[in-house]
MIVOBA-644952 format. One record per residue (C-alpha): residue number from 1; x, y, z; chain. Coordinates in steps of 0.05 Angstrom, whole numbers, always signed. Example, Ala and Ser with C-alpha at 12.3 -4.5 7.8 and 13.67 -1.06 7.14 Angstrom:
<atom 1 <+246 -90 +156> A>
<atom 2 <+273 -21 +143> A>
***
This chain:
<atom 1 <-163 +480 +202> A>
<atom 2 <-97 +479 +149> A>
<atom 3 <-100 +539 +93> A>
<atom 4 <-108 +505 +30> A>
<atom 5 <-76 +546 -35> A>
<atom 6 <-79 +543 -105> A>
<atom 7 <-27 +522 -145> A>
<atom 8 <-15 +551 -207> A>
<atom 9 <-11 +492 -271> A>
<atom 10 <+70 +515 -282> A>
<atom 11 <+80 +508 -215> A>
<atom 12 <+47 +435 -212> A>
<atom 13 <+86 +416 -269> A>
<atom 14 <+148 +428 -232> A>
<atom 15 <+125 +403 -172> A>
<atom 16 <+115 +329 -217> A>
<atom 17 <+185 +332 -231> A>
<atom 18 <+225 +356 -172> A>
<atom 19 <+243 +295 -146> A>
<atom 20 <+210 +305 -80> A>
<atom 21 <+137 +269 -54> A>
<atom 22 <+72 +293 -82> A>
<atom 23 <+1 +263 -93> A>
<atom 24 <-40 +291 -144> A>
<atom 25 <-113 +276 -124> A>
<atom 26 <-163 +272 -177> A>
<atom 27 <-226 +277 -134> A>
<atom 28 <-275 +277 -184> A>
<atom 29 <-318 +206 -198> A>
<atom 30 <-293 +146 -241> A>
<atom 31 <-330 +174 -303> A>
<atom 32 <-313 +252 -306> A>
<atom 33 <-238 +220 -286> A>
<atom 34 <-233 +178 -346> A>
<atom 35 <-252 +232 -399> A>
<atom 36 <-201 +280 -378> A>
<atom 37 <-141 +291 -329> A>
<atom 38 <-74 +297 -315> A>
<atom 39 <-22 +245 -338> A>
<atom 40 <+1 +230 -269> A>
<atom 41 <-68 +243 -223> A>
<atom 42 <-91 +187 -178> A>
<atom 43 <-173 +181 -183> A>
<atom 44 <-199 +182 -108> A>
<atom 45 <-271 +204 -125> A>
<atom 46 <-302 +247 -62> A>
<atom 47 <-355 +193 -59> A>
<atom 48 <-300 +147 -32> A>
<atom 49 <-249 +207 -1> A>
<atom 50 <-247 +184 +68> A>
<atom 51 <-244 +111 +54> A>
<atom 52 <-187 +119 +0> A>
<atom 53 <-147 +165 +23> A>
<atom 54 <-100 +134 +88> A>
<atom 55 <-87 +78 +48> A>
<atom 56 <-66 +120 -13> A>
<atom 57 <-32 +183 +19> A>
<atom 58 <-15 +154 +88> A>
<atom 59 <+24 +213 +111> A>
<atom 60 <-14 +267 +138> A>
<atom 61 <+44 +316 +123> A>
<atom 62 <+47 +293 +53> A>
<atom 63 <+47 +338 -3> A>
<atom 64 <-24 +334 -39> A>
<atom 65 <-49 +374 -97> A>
<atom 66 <-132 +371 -112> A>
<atom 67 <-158 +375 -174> A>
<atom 68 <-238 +377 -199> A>
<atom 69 <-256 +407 -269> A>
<atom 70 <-244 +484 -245> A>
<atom 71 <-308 +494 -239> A>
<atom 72 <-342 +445 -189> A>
<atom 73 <-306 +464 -123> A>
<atom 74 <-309 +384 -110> A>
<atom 75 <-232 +395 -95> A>
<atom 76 <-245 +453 -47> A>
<atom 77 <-294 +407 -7> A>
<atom 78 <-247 +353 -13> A>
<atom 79 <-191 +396 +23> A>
<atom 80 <-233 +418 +70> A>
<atom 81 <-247 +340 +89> A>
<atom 82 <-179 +325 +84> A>
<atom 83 <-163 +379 +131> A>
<atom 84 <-210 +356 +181> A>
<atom 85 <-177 +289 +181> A>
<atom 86 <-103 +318 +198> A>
<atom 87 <-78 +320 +136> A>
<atom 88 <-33 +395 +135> A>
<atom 89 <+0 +405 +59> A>
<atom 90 <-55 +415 +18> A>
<atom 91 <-65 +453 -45> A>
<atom 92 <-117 +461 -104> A>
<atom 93 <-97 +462 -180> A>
<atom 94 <-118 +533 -205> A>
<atom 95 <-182 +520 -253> A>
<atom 96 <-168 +444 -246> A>
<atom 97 <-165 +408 -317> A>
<atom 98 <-193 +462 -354> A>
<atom 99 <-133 +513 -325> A>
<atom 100 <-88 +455 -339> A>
<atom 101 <-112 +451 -416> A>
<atom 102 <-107 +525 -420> A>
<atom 103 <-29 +527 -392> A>
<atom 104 <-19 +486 -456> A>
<atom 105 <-14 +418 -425> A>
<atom 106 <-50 +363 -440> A>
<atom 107 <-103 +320 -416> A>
<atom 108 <-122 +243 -419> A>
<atom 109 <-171 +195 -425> A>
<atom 110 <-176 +124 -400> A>
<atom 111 <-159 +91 -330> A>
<atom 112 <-90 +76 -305> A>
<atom 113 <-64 +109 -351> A>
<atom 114 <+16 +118 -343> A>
<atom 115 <+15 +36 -328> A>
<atom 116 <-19 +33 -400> A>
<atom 117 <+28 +87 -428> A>
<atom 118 <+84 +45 -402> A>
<atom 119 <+60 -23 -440> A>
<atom 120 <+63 +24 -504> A>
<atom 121 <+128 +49 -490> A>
<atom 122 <+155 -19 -468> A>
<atom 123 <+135 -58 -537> A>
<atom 124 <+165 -5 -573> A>
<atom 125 <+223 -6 -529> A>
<atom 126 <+238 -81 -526> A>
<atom 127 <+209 -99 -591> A>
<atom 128 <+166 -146 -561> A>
<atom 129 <+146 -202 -603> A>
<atom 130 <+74 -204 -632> A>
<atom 131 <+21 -252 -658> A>
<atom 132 <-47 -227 -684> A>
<atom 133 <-113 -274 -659> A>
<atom 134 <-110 -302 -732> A>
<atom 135 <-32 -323 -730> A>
<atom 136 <-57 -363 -662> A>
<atom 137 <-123 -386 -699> A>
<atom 138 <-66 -419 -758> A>
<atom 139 <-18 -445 -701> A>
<atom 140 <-75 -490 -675> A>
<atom 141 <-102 -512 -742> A>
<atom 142 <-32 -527 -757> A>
<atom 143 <-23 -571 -698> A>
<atom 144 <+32 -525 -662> A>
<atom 145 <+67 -532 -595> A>
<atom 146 <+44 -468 -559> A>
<atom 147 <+15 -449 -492> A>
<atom 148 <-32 -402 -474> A>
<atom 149 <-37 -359 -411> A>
<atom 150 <-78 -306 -389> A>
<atom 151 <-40 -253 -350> A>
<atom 152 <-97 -219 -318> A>
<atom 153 <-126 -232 -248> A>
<atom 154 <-176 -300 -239> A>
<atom 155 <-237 -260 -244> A>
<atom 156 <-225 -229 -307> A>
<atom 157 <-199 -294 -337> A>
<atom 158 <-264 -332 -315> A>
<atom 159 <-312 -270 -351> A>
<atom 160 <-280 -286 -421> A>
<atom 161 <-225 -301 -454> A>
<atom 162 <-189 -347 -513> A>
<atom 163 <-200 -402 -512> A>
<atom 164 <-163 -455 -481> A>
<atom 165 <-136 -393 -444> A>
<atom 166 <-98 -413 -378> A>
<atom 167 <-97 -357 -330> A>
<atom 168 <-31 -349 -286> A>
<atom 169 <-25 -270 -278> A>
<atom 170 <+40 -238 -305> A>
<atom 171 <+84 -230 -246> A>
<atom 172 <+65 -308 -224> A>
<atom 173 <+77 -324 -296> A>
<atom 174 <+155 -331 -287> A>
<atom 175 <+151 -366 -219> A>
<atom 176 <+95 -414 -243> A>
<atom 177 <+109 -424 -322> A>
<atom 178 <+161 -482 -322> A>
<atom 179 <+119 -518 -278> A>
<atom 180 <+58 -521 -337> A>
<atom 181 <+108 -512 -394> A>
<atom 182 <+154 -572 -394> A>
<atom 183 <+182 -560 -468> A>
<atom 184 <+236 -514 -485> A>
<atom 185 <+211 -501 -545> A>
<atom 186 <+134 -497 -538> A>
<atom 187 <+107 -430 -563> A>
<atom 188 <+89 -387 -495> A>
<atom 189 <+27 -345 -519> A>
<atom 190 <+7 -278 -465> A>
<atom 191 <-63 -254 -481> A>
<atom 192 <-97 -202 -442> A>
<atom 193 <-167 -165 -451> A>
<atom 194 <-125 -112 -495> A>
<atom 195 <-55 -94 -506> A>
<atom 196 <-13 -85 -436> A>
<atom 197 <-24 -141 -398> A>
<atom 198 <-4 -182 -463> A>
<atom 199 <+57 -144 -478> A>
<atom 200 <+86 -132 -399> A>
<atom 201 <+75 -206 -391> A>
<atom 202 <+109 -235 -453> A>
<atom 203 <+161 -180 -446> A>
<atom 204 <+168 -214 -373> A>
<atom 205 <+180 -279 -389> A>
<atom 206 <+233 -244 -439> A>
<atom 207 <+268 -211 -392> A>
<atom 208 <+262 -270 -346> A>
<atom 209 <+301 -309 -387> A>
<atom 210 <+259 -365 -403> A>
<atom 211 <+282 -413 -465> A>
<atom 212 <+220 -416 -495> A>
<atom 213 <+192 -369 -558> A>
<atom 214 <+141 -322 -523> A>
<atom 215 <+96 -274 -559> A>
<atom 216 <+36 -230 -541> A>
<atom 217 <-31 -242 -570> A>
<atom 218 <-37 -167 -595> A>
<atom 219 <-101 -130 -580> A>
<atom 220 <-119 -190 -529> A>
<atom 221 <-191 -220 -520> A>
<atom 222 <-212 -153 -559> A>
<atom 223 <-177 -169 -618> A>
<atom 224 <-201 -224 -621> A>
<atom 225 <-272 -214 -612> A>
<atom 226 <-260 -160 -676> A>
<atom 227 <-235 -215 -717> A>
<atom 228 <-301 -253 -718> A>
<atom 229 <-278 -310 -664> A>
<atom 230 <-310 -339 -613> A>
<atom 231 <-288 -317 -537> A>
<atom 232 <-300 -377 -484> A>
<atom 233 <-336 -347 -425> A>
<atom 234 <-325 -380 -353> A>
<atom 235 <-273 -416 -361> A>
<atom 236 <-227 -451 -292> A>
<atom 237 <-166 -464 -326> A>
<atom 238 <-125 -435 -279> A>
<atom 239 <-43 -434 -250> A>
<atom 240 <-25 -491 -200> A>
<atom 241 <-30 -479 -125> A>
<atom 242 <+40 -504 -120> A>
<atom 243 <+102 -498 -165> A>
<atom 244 <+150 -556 -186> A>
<atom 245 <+206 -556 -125> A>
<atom 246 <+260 -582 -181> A>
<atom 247 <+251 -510 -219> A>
<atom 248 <+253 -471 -167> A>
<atom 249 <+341 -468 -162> A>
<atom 250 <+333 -447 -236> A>
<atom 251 <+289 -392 -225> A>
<atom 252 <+315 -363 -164> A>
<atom 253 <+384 -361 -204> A>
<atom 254 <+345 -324 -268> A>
<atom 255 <+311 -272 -221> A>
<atom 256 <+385 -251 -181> A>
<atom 257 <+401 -239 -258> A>
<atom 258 <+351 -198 -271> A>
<atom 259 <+361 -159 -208> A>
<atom 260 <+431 -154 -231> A>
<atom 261 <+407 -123 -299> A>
<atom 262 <+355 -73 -272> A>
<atom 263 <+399 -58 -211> A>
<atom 264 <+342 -78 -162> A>
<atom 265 <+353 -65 -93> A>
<atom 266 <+349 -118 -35> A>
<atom 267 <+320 -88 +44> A>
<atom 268 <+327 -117 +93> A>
<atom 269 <+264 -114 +155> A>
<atom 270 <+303 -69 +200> A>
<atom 271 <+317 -27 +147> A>
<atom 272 <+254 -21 +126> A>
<atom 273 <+215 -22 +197> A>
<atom 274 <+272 +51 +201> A>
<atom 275 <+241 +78 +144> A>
<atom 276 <+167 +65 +165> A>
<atom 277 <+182 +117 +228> A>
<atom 278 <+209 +169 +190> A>
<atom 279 <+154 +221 +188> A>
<atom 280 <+183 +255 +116> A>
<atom 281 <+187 +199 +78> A>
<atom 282 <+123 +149 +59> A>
<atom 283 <+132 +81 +52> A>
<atom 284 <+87 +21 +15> A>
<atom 285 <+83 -49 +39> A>
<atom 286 <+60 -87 -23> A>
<atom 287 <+42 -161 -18> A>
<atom 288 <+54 -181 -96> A>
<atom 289 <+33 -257 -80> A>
<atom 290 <-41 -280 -110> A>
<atom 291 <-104 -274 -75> A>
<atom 292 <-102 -352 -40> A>
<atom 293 <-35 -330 -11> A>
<atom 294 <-44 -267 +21> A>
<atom 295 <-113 -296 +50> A>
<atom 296 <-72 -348 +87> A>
<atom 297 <-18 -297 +119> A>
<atom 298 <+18 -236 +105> A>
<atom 299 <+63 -183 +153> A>
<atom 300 <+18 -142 +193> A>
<atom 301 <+6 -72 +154> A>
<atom 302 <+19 -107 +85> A>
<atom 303 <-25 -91 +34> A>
<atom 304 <-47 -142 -21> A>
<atom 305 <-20 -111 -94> A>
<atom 306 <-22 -177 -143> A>
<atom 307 <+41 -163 -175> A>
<atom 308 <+15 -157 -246> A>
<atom 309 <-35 -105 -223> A>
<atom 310 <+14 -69 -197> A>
<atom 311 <+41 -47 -251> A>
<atom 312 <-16 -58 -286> A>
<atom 313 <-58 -1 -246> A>
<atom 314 <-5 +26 -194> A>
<atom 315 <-46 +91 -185> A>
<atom 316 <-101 +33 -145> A>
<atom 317 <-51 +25 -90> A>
<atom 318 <+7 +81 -85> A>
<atom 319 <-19 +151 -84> A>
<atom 320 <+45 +190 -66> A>
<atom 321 <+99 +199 -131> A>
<atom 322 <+171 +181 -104> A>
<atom 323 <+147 +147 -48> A>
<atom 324 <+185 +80 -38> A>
<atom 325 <+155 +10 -55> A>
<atom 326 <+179 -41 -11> A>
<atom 327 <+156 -112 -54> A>
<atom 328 <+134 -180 -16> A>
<atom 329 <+134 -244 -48> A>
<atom 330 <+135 -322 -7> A>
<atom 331 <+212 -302 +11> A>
<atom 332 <+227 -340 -56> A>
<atom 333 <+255 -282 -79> A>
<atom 334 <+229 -298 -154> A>
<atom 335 <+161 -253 -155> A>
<atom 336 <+176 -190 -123> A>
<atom 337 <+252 -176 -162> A>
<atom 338 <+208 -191 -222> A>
<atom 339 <+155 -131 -204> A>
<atom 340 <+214 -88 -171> A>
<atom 341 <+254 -100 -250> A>
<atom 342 <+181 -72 -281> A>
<atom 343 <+167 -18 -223> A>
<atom 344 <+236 +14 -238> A>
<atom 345 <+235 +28 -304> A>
<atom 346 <+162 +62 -292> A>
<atom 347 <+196 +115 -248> A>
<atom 348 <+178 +82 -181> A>
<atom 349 <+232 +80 -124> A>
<atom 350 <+218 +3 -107> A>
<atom 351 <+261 -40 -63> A>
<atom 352 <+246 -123 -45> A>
<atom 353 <+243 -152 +28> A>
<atom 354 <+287 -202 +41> A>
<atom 355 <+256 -257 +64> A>
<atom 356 <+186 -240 +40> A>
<atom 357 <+129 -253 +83> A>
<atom 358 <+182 -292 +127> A>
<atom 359 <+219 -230 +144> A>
<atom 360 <+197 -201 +225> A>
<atom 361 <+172 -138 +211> A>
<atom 362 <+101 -103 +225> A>
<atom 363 <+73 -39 +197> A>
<atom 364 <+10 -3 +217> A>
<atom 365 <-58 -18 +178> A>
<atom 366 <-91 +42 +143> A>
<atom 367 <-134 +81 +200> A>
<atom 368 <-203 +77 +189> A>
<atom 369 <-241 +133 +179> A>
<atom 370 <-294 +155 +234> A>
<atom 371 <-362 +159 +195> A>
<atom 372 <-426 +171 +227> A>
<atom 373 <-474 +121 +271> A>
<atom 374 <-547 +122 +233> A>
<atom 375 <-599 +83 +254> A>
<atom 376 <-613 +18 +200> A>
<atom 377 <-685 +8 +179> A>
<atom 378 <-709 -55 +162> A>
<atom 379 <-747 -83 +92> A>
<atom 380 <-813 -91 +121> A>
<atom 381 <-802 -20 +155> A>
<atom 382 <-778 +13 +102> A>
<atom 383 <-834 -20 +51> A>
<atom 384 <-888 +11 +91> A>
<atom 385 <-850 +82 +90> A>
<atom 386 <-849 +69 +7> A>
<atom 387 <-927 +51 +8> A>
<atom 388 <-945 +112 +50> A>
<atom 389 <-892 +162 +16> A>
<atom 390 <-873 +184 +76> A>
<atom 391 <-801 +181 +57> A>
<atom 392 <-746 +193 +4> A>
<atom 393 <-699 +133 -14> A>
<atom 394 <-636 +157 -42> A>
<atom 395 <-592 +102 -81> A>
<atom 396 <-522 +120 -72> A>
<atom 397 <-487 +61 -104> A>
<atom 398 <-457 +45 -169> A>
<atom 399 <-500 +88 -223> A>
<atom 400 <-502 +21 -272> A>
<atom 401 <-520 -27 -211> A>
<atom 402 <-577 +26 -201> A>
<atom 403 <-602 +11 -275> A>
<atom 404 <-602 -58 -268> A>
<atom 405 <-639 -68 -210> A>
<atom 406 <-660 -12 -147> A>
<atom 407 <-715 -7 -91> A>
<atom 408 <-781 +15 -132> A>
<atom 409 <-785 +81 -118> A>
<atom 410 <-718 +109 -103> A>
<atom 411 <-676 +151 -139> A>
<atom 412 <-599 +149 -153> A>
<atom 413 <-553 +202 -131> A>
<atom 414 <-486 +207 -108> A>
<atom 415 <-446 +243 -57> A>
<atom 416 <-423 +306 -95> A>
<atom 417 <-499 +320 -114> A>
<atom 418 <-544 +288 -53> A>
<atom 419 <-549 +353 -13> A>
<atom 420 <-578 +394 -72> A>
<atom 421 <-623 +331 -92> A>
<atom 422 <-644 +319 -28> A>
<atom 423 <-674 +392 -26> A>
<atom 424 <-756 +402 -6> A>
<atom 425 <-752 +324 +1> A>
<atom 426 <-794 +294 +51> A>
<atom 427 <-764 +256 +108> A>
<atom 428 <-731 +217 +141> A>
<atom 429 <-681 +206 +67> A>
<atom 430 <-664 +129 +73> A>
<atom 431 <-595 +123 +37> A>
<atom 432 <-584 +48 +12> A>
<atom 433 <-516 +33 -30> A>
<atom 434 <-479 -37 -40> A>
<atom 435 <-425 -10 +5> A>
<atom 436 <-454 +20 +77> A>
<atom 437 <-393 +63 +85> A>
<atom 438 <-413 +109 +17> A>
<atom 439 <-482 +122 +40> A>
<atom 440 <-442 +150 +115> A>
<atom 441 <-397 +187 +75> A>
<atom 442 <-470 +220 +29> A>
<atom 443 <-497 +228 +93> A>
<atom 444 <-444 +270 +121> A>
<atom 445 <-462 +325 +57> A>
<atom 446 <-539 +321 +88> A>
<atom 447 <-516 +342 +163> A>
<atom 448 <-483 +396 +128> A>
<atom 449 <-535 +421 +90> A>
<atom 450 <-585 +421 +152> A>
<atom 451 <-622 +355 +144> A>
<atom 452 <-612 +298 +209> A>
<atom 453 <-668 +246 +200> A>
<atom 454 <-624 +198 +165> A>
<atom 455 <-631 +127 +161> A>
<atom 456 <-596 +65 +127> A>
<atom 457 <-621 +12 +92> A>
<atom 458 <-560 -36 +86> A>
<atom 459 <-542 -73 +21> A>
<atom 460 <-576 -36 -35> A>
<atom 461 <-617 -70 -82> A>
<atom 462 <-598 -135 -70> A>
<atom 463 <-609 -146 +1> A>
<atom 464 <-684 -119 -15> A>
<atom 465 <-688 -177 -67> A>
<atom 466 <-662 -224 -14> A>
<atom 467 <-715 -199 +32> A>
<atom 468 <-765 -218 -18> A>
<atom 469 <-782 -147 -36> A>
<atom 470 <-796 -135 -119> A>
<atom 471 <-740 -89 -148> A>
<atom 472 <-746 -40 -208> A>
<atom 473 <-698 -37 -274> A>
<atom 474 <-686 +29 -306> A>
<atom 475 <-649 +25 -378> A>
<atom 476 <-628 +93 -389> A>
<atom 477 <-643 +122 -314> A>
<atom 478 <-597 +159 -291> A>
<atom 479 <-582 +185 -362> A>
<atom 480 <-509 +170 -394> A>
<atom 481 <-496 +242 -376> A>
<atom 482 <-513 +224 -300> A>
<atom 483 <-469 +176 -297> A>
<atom 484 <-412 +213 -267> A>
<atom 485 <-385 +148 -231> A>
<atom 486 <-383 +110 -301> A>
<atom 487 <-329 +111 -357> A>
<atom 488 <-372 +80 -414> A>
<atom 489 <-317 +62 -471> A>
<atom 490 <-275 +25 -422> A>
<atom 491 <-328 -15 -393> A>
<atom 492 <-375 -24 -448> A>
<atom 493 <-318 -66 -491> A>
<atom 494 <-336 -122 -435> A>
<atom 495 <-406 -132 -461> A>
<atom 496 <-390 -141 -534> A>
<atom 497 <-391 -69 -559> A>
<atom 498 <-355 -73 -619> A>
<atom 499 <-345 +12 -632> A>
<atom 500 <-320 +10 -556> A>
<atom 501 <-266 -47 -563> A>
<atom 502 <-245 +2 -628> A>
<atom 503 <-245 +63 -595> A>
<atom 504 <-206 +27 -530> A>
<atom 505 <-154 +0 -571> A>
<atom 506 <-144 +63 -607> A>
<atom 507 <-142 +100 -546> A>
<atom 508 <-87 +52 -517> A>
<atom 509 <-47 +59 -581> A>
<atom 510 <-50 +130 -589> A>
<atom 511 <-27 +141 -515> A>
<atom 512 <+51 +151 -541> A>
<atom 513 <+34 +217 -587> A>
<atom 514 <-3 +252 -526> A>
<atom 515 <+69 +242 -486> A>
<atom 516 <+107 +303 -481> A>
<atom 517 <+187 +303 -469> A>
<atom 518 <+191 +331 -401> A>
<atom 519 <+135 +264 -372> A>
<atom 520 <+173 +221 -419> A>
<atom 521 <+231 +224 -377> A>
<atom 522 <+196 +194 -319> A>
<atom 523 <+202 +123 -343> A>
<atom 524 <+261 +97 -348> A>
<atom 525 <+265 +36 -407> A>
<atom 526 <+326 +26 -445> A>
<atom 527 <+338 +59 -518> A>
<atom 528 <+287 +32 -576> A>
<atom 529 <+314 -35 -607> A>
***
């Protein structure tokens, strides 16, 4: 099994900014992730380790740094998996984010957070233009020429947003826009849930070239919400399946422009099938194209990374820093030079195909991991376990999933803490979670710990409801400070909590002062004004 070290937090530092390969690993879950870490950490929470981690890091011989709090030792267990699975350069930050804070460097809050740094840094570099959700309110009592577009994914759109919102998400935007936007002059709106999405896609269409005025609805659906309006909930306004054929000359023309400008870099397949054998270097096969096209085809080994998410939340898809990016679009070449222009100046070494999806070239798919064979129980079974208590149901799903609905009965836990809960328990323990592949990965902490009557009950609560079983609601169980897997201020703004769309926004905006000189360097956006 590899040695795993300990890296001092000056050493780590230096490590971020030696040019060469290294993925920082965040292994603790979603919620103790979001209230403190490193600037440049990728979350891969050791409930999900195995199932994350060939996809994010998918050289074995990588260089990977794991951090936990310092005290947990979730990052020594998580080297110790990673070992087991082949993976040979492996280290552990010394006293994990509280050593870090004590070297004198700092820690952040919030999700995807260098992608949201980099929205901050880009407004302020561009001086992109700005409406507030009252200017837009005036424009359309005014009777105004202006569009409106969404810039986040479908799903998002559909949960709320303005309204009269279209959604077309920001890297389609410029590929799809003169196809809804027939005017010149006609106002181009870019509203998001909060500020990046807004200001990366009007800032996109700027950059792009397009005639039109184009501003970003500051603060986004948020800001809106705060101002006493109305959001529209469900709506299936939505980009067309097909662009205009008679724009696409003009576009294609724009984008070799803008690779021109932000020196983006062309590859061609053999180039790139070279650079997917070398065995120091890791390369990314990113499918930018939306959902409906990837579904239909993509190269074999691609993997799908909607453009605007991609920069959006790059830390969901590329674990390894100074790794290259090679960028898929339809072989328009329009999409992924847009995404490469954005990718650049984030610090990212990102190339596009030629040819797209029509280029001949095939990459491996992510390995899967090998998690254990349990047996599956059944409803009725399992039921008649319950009645007798003659077992233990564990709930190892989502901790706010568990509130809203769980087998009567069970309790929630979670990987990092099921083999001390699981203690003087009576068996056989029946793990249930949404997603099978978590409870094999909790189960693998009970063989350790001694305990082999396992079973599975697939589908979690809501293949017990199906089964016409009764299910169980528990408001405040787990407690908030259970909730490991849960970052509450970025996910209670959804459900119209005014004090967290405050403290969001201020978080977003207050992301630039937190930035120290040395990280600042990273991105590379041209001088203020």
């Amino acid at each position: 099994m590899t040695q795993t070290r300990s890296m001092a937090p000056v050493e780590l530092q230096n490590a971020l900014h030696d040019g060469g390969e290294i993925a920082l690993l965040d292994v603790r879950e979603d919620g103790e992730f979001g209230e403190d870490h490193l600037l440049f950490a990728t979350p891969l929470p050791y409930s999900r380790l195995e199932l994350g981690i060939t996809a994010l890091v998918p050289r074995k011989n990588a260089r990977i740094v794991l951090c936990d709090d310092g005290a947990s030792g979730i990052a020594k267990r998580a080297a110790a998996r990673l070992s087991g699975l082949g993976y040979t350069d492996l280290a552990v930050l010394d006293g994990g984010t509280r050593g870090w804070k004590a070297a004198g460097y700092v820690l952040f809050k919030g999700v995807n957070v260098p992608s949201k740094l980099f929205g901050e840094l880009v407004e302020h570099a561009y001086n992109t233009p700005r409406i507030s959700a009252r200017d837009l309110v005036k424009m359309k009592e005014s009777g105004e020429d202006f569009a409106l577009f969404d810039g986040r994914p479908v799903h998002e759109h559909h949960k709320m947003t303005i309204p009269g919102s279209t959604c077309c998400p920001n890297a389609e935007l410029p590929y799809r826009v003169t196809s809804m936007v027939k005017n010149p002059k006609t106002k181009i709106i870019v509203n998001c849930a909060g500020r990046t999405r807004s200001i990366l896609g009007a800032q996109t269409l700027i950059n792009f070239g397009i005639p039109n005025p184009v501003y970003a609805l500051e603060n986004g659906t948020q800001g809106w919400y705060l101002s006493d309006l109305q959001l529209e909930y469900g709506s299936a306004l939505q980009y067309p399946d097909r662009i205009d054929p008679a724009v696409l000359p003009a576009q294609q023309q724009a984008a070799k422009a803008l690779i021109e400008r932000f020196k983006v870099r062309m590859v061609a397949a053999n180039d790139v099938a070279g650079w997917l054998r070398e065995t120091d270097r890791t390369t990314y096969l990113c499918d930018v194209r939306t959902p409906e096209e990837f579904a239909a085809g993509s190269l074999p080994g691609a993997q799908h990374t909607p453009g605007g998410q991609l920069i959006q939340a790059t830390d969901q898809w590329v674990g390894v820093r100074n790794a290259r990016i090679v960028l898929i679009d339809g072989g328009e070449n329009v999409r992924a030079p847009v995404v490469a222009s954005w990718l650049l100046q984030l610090g990212c070494d990102a190339f596009v195909l030629e040819g797209g999806v029509k280029a001949s070239l095939t990459a491996a798919p992510a390995a899967k991991p090998a998690l254990p064979e349990l047996p599956l129980i059944g409803a009725d079974e399992l039921q008649k376990l319950v009645n007798a208590k003659t077992c233990t149901v564990f709930d190892v799903g989502a901790s706010m999933a568990y509130r809203k609905a769980h087998i009567p009965g069970s309790r929630w836990s979670i990987r990092t803490r099921i083999a001390n809960d699981a203690r003087d328990v009576k068996t056989p323990i029946v793990l249930t979670a949404e997603d099978l592949d978590v409870a094999r990965l909790a189960a693998t902490e009970l063989h350790d710990s001694g305990i082999s009557d396992i079973r599975l009950f697939s589908g979690g609560a809501a293949a017990w409801s199906k089964a016409g079983k009764p299910t169980a609601a528990s408001a405040d169980i787990p407690a908030d400070r259970e909730c490991i897997d849960h970052l509450f201020f970025v996910h209670d703004r959804h459900a119209g909590n005014r004090a967290a769309m405050k403290q969001y926004l201020a978080w977003e905006t207050g992301l630039m002062a937190q930035l120290g000189e040395q990280d600042k360097s990273v991105f590379r956006l041209p001088a203020h004004g």
